[in-house]
C-alpha positions in Angstrom: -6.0 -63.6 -27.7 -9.2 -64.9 -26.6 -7.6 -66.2 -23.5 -5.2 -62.8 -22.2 -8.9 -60.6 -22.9 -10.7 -63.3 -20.2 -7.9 -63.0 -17.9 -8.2 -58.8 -18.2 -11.1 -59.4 -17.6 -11.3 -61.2 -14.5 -8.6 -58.7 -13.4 -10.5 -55.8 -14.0 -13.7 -57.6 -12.1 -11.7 -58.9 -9.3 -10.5 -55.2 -9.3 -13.6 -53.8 -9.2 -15.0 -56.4 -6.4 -12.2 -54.7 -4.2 -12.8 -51.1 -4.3 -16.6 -52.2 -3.8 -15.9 -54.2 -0.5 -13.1 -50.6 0.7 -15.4 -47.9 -0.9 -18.4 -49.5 1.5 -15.8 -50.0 4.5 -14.7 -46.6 4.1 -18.0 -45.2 4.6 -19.5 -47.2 7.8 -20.1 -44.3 10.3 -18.8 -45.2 13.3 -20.9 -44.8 16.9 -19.5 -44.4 20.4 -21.0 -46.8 22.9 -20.7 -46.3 26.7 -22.7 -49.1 28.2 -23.3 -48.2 32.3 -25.3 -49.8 35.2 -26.8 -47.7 37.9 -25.9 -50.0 40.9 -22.0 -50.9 41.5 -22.8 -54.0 43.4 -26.0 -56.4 42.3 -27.3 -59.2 44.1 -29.7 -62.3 42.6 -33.2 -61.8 42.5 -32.4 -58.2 42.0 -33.4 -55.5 38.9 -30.8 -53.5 37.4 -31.1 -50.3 35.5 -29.0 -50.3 32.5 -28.4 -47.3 30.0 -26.4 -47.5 26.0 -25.0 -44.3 25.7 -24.8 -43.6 21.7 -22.7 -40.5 19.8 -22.5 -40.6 16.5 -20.4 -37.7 14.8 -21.7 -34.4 14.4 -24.5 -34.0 12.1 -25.4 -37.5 12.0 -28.3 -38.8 13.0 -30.2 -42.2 12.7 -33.8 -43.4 12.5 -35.7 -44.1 15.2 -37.1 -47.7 16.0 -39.6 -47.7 14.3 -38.8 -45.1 11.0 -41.9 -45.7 8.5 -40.6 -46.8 5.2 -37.0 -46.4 3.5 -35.2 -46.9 6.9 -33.4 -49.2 8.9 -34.3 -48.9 12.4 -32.0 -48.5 15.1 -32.3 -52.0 17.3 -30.5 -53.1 20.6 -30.5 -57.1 20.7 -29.5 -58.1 24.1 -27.9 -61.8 24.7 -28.4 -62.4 27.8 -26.7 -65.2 29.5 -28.6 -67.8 31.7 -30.3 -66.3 35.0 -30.8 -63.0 33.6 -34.0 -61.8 31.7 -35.0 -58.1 30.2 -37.5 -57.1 32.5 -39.5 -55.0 30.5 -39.4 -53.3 27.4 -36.2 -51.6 25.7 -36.5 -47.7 25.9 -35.4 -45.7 23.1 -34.7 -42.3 23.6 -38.2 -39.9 22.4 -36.9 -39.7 19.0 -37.8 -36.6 16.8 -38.7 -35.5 13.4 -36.1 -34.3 10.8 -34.8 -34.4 7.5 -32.7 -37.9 6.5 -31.7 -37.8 3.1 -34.4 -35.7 1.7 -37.2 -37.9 3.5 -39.1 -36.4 6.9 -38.7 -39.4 8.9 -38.3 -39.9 12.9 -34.9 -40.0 14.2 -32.1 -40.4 16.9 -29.0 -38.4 17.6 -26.6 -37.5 17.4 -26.5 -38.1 21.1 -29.2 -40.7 22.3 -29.4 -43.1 25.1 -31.3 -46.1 25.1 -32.6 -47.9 28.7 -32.6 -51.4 29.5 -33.8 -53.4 32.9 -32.6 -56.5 33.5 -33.5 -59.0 36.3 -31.7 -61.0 38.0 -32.5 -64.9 38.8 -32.1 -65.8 42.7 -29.8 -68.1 41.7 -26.9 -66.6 40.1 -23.9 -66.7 41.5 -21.3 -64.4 42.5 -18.7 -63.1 40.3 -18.4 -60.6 37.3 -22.0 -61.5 34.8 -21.2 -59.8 31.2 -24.2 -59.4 29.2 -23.4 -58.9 25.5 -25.3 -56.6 22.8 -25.3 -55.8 19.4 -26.6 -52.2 18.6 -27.6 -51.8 14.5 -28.3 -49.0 12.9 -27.7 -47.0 9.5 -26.2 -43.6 9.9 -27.6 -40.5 7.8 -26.8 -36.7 7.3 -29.3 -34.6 5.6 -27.9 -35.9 2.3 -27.2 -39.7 2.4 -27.0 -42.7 4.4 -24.7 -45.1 4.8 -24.5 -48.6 4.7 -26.0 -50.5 7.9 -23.2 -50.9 10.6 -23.7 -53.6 13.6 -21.8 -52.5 16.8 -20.9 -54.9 19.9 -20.9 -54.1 23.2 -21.4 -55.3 26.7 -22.4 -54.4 30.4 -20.9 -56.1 33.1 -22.6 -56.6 36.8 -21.0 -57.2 39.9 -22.9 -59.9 41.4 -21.9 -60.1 45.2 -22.8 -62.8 47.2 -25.3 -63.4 49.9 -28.2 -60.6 50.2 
């Protein structure tokens, strides 16, 4: 008896552990990411104006970069490859103030873009260059927010060669 109640048991928690780990997929609020350079053709030694176009669904919003307390803040982490540095800070779009789950906090959205420069090294060769990001943030409506969601994207340059 002892035996079939721990194996309920388990069943029931194992159960349980599932409909966690689907309830928390199930409610990830998905962004749109457009990643675009201003200049088709790039050439070493050069800067390059990027921009991270964001939409989140309608009336969604998420904190700002810097949120005060009770927020995650929205953060762009750039991997970028060998011969390519961020020249400059990463620009956030002027975030504003509103209501996020009953808190006055500031905030992003539902349609924000974010600015990146990035400089080339004289040395890089010729070809396509993909530089990888990871854009984190936690999605909120006046009511609730949900769980933390980590998005990937990338821009890719067109290095040409010669100057």
């Amino acid at each position: 008896m002892m035996r079939q109640m721990r194996i309920i048991h388990t069943m029931l928690f194992t159960g349980g552990l599932l409909a966690c780990a689907a309830l928390s997929q199930a409610q990830e609020i998905k962004a749109s990411l457009r990643p675009t350079i201003d200049t088709k053709r790039v050439h070493a030694g050069q800067a390059v104006k990027a921009r991270l176009a964001v939409h989140l669904p309608d009336n969604f919003r998420v904190p700002s970069d810097r949120p005060g307390r009770n927020f995650v803040p929205t953060t762009l982490t750039i991997d970028v490859p060998a011969g390519v540095t961020v020249d400059g800070s990463i620009s956030y779009w002027r975030p504003s103030q509103a209501q996020l789950a009953g808190q006055k906090t500031m905030v992003l959205g539902p349609d924000f873009t974010i600015l990146v420069q990035f400089r080339l090294a004289l040395g890089v060769a010729a070809g396509n260059l993909n530089i990888p990001a990871k854009l984190r943030y936690e999605a909120c409506n006046d009511a609730t927010c949900y769980p933390p969601a980590t998005m990937n994207t990338q821009w890719t340059l067109h290095v040409a060669g010669g100057h």
